[in-house]
LUMBA-904069 format. One line per field, with one value per residue (C-alpha): chain; x, y negated, z negated; residue number from 1; residue in three letters. Coordinates in pm, 1 decimal. Layout:
# LUMBA-904069
chain = A/...
x = X/...
y = Y/...
z = Z/...
resi = NUM/...
resn = ala/...
END
This chain:
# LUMBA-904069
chain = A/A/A/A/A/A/A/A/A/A/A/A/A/A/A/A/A/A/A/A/A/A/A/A/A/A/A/A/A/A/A/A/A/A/A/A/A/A/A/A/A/A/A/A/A/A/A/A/A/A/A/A/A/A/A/A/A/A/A/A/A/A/A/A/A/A/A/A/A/A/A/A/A/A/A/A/A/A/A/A/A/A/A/A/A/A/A/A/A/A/A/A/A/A/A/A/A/A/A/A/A/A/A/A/A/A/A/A/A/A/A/A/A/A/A/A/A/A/A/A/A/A/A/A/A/A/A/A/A/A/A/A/A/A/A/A/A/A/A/A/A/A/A/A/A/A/A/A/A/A/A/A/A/A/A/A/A/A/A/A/A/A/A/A/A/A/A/A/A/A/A/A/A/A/A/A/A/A/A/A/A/A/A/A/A/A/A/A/A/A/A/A/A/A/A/A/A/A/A/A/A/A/A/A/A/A/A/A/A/A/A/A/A/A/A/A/A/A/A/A/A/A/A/A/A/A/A/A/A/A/A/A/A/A/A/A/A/A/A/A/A/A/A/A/A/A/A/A/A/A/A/A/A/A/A/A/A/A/A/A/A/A/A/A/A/A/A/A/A/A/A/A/A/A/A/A/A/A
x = -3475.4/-3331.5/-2986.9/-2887.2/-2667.9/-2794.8/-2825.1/-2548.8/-2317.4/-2425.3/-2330.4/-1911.4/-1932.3/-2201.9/-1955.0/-1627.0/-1868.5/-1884.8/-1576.5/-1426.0/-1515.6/-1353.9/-1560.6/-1472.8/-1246.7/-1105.9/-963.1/-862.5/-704.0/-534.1/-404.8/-258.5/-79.2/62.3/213.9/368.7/203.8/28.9/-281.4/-119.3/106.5/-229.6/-428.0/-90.4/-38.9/-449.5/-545.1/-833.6/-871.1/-726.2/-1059.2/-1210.9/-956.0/-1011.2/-1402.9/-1408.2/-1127.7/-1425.7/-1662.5/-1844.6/-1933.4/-2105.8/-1837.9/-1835.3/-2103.7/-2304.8/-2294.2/-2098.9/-1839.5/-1781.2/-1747.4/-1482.2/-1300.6/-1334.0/-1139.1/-893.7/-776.9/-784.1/-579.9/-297.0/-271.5/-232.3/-585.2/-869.8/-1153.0/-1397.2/-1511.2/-1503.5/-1724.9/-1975.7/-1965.2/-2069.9/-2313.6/-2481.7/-2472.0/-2574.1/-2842.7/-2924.2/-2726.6/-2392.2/-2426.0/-2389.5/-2001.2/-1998.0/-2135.0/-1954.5/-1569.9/-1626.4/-1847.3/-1563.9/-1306.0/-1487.6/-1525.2/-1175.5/-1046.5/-1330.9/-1052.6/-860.2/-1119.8/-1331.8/-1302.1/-1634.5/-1612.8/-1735.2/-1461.0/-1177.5/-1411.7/-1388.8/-1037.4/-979.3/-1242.0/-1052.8/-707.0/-892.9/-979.9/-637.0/-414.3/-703.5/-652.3/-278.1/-270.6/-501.6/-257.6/47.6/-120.3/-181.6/163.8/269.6/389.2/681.2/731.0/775.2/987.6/1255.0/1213.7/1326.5/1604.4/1763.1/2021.2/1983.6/2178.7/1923.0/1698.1/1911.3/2118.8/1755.2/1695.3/2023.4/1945.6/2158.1/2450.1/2306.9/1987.3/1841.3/1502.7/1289.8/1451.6/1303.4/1556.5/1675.3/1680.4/1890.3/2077.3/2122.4/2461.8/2579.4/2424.1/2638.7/2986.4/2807.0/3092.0/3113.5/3124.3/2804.6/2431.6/2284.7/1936.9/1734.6/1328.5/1127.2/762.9/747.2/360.3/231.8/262.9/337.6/422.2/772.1/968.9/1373.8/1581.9/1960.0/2098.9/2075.4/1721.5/1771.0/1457.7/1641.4/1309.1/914.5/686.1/479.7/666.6/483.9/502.5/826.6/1000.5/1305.9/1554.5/1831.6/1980.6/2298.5/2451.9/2770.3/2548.3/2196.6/1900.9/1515.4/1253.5/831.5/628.7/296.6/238.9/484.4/346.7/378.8/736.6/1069.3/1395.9/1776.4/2002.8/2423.6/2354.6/2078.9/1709.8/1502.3/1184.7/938.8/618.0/436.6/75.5/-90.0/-158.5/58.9/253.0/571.1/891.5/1232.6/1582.1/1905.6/2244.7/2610.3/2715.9/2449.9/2061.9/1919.2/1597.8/1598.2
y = 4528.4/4470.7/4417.6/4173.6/3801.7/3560.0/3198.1/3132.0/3368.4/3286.8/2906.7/2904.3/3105.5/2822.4/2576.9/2706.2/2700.9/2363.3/2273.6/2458.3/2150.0/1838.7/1504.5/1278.3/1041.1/1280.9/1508.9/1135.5/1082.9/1363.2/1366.9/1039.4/1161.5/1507.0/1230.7/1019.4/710.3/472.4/291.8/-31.0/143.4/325.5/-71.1/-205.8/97.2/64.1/-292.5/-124.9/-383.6/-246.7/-281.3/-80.2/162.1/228.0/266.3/554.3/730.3/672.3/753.4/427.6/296.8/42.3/-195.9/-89.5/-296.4/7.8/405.8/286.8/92.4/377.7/632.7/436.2/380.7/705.8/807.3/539.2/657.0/1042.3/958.3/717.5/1020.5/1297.4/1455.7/1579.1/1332.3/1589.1/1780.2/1449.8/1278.9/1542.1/1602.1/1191.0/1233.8/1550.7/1359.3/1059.6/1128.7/1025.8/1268.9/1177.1/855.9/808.4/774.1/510.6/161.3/336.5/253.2/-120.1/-203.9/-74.1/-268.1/-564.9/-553.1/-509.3/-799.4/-1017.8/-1211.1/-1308.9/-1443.2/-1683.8/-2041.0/-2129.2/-1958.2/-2314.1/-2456.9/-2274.3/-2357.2/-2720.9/-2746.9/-2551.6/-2811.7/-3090.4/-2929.0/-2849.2/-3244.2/-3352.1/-3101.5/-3277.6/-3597.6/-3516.4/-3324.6/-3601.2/-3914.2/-3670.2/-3585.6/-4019.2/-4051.7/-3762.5/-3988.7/-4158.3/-3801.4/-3641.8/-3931.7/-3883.4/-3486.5/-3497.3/-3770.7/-3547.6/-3269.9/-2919.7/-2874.6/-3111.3/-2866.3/-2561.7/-2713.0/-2678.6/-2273.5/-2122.9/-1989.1/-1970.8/-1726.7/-1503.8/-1488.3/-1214.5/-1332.3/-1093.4/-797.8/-703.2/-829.2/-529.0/-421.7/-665.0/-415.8/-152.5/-228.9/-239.2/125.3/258.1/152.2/236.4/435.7/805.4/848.5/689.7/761.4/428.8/409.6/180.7/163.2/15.0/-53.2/-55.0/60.2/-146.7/-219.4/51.9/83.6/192.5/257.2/337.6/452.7/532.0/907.7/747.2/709.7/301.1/124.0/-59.6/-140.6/-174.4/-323.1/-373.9/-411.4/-626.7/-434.1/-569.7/-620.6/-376.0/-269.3/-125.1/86.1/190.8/458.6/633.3/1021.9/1006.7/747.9/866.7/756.6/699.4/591.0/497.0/526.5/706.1/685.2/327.8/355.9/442.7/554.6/543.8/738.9/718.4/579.5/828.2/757.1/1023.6/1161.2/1352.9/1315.6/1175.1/1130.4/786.3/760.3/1040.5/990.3/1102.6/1155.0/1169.9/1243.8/1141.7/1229.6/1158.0/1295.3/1438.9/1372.2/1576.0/1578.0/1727.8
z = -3744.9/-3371.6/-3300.3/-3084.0/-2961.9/-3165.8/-2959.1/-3137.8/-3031.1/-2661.5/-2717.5/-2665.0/-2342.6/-2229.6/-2386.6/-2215.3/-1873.6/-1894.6/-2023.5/-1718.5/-1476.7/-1613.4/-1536.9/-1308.6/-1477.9/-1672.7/-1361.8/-1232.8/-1599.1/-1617.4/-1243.7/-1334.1/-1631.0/-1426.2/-1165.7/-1420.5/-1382.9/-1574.2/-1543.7/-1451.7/-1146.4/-1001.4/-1020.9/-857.6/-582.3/-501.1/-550.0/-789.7/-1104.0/-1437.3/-1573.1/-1353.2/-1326.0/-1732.4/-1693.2/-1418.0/-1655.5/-1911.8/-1675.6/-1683.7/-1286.4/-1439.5/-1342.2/-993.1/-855.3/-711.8/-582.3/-279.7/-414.0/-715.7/-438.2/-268.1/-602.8/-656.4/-341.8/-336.7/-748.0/-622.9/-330.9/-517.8/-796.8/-497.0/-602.9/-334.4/-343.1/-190.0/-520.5/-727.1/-431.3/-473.4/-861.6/-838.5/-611.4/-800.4/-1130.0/-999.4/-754.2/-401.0/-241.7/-37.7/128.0/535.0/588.2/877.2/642.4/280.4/476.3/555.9/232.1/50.1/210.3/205.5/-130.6/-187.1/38.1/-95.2/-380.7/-92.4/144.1/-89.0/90.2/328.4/683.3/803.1/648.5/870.9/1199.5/1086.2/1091.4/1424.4/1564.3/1448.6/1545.9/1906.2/1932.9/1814.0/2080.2/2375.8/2284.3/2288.1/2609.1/2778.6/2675.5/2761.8/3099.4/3191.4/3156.7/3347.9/3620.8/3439.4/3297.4/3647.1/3739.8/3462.4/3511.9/3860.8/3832.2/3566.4/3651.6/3621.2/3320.5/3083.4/3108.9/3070.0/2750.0/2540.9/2623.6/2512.4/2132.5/1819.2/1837.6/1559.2/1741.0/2023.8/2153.7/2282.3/2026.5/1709.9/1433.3/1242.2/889.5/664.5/473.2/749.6/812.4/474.4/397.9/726.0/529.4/191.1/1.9/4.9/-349.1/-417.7/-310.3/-123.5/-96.8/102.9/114.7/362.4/363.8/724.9/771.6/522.7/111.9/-115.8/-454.5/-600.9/-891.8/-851.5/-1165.0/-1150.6/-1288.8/-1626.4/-1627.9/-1615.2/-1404.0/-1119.7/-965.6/-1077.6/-838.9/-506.3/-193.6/81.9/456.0/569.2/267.8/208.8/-74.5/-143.0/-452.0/-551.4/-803.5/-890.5/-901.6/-804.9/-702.5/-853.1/-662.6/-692.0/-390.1/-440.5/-95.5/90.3/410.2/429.5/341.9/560.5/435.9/497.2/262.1/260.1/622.5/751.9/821.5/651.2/909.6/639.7/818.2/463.3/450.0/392.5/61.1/-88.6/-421.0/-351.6/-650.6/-474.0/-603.1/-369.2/-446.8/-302.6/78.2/333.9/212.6/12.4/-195.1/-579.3
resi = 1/2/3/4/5/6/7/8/9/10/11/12/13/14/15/16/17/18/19/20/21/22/23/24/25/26/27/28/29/30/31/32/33/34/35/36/37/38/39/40/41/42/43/44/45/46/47/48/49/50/51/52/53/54/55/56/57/58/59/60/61/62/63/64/65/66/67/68/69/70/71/72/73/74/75/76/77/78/79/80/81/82/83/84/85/86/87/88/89/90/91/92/93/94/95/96/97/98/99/100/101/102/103/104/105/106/107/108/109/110/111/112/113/114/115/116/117/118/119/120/121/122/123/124/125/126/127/128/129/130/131/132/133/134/135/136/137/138/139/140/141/142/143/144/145/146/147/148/149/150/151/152/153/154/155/156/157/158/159/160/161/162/163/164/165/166/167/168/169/170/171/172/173/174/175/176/177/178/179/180/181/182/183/184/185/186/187/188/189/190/191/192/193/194/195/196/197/198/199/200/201/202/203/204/205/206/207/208/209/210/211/212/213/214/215/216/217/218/219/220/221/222/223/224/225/226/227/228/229/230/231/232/233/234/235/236/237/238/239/240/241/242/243/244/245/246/247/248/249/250/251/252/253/254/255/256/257/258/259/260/261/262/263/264/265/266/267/268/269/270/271/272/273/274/275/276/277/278
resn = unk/unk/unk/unk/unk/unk/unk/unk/unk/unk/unk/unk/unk/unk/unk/unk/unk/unk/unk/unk/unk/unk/unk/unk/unk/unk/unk/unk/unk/unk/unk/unk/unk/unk/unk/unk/unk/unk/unk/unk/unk/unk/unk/unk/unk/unk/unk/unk/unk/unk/unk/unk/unk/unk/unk/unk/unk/unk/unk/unk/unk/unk/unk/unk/unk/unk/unk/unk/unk/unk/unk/unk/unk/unk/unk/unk/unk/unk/unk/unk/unk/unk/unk/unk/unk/unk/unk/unk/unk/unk/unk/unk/unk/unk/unk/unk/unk/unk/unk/unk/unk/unk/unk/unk/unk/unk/unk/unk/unk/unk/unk/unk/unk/unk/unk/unk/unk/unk/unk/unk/unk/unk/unk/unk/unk/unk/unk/unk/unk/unk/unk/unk/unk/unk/unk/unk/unk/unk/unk/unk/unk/unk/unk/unk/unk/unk/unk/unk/unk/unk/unk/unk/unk/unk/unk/unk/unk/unk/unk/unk/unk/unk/unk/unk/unk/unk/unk/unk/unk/unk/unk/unk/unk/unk/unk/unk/unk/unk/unk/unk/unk/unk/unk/unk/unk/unk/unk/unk/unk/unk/unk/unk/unk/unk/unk/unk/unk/unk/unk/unk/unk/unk/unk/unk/unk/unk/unk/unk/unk/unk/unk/unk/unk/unk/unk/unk/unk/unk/unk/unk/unk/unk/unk/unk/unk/unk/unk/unk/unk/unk/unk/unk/unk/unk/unk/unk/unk/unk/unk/unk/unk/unk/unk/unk/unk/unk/unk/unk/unk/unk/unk/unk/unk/unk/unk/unk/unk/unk/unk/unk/unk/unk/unk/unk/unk/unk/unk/unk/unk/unk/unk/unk/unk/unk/unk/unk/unk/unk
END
């Protein structure tokens, strides 16, 4: 009789091999769940579809339309829950076949197939009305230009000042400068016994969540690049930014310069007096 491993004494190390590697969606599951978010922030910070979102956590790419597009899901999901996108690109493309694709057309199918809900009215249909607003301003200019006789006339019996009472702008105006931030002002004579928070998307939209030192949600939601606000509390100010790069900050009056990447999750804390970051 010989003594030996039976197969089935071989199978848990095989089994704890492959359970090493997680699967795609479930390293993008779980990196979700390590940053605190939920399926609905990621779909909000990303513009990826909940739907979606919930297959490649199954790992079903079925509802990706295609290799290409699942790639550039793939990416976009690693990226919003601060995860590498290099391993899970090639664990796809090992699994999946076909090798990696060429990087130059996988970019702009992607992002056309993002911006695609917002673009759906007929091309011809925009060209048709800048026609007919092209014949309209001619037609304008022309009858504007057979009269420019009279026109002169009046011009250059008026005085100096008719001209010169139309340029001056409102008082609360500056042309030529860029307007400033709304609440800028108000943080610089914020209190000093309160933390005053104000966030920015400045580079583009980003996603953000803002809770006081109770743990109460002042703020949930998608700010559009430009938009701005501003929190308040007696102790602290707790902050998640789907994508901090995008964002710029001013706390108790100064501007915070962390160099954040695009795309990087970031989870803040800000307290009373001199910034500083929990």
């Amino acid at each position: 009789m010989s003594i030996g491993n039976s197969p089935e004494d071989e199978r848990p190390f095989e089994d704890d091999r492959e359970d090493a590697r997680p699967s795609i969606g479930r390293a993008l599951q779980q990196a979700r769940i390590a940053a605190g978010l939920t399926v609905d922030d990621v779909s909000n910070a990303t513009r990826v579809r909940i739907a979606i979102v919930h297959a490649i956590e199954a790992d079903d790419f079925t509802p990706c339309g295609g290799d290409v597009y699942a790639r550039g899901h793939i990416r976009t999901l690693a990226k919003a829950v601060d995860l590498d996108p290099a391993p899970l690109l090639e664990q796809f493309s090992a699994t999946h076949g076909g090798g990696r694709p060429a990087p130059t057309p996988a970019a702009p199918l992607f992002e056309a197939e993002r911006i695609r809900p917002e673009r759906r009215g007929p091309n011809w249909t925009a060209a048709m009305v800048a026609a007919i607003v092209a014949v309209v301003g001619f037609v304008g200019f022309t009858a504007f230009k057979g009269d420019d006789g009279g026109t002169a006339q009046v011009a250059d019996g008026s005085t100096p000042s008719t001209s010169k009472t139309a340029s001056p702008t409102p008082k609360n105006e500056k042309p030529g400068t860029p307007t400033p931030a709304p609440s800028d002002s108000a943080i610089a004579a914020a209190p000093q016994d309160k933390v005053t928070v104000q966030v920015s998307a400045a580079d583009g939209k980003s996603w953000i969540s803002a809770k006081d030192h109770n743990g109460r949600l002042l703020f949930d939601g998608l700010l559009q690049q430009g938009d701005s606000k501003t929190f308040q509390d007696s102790e602290k100010i707790n902050l998640v930014l789907g994508d901090a790069g995008a964002i710029q900050l001013y706390v108790n009056g100064k501007k915070i310069d962390d160099d954040w990447r695009p795309g990087a999750v970031e989870r803040l804390t800000y307290t009373k007096g001199d910034p500083q970051v929990g």
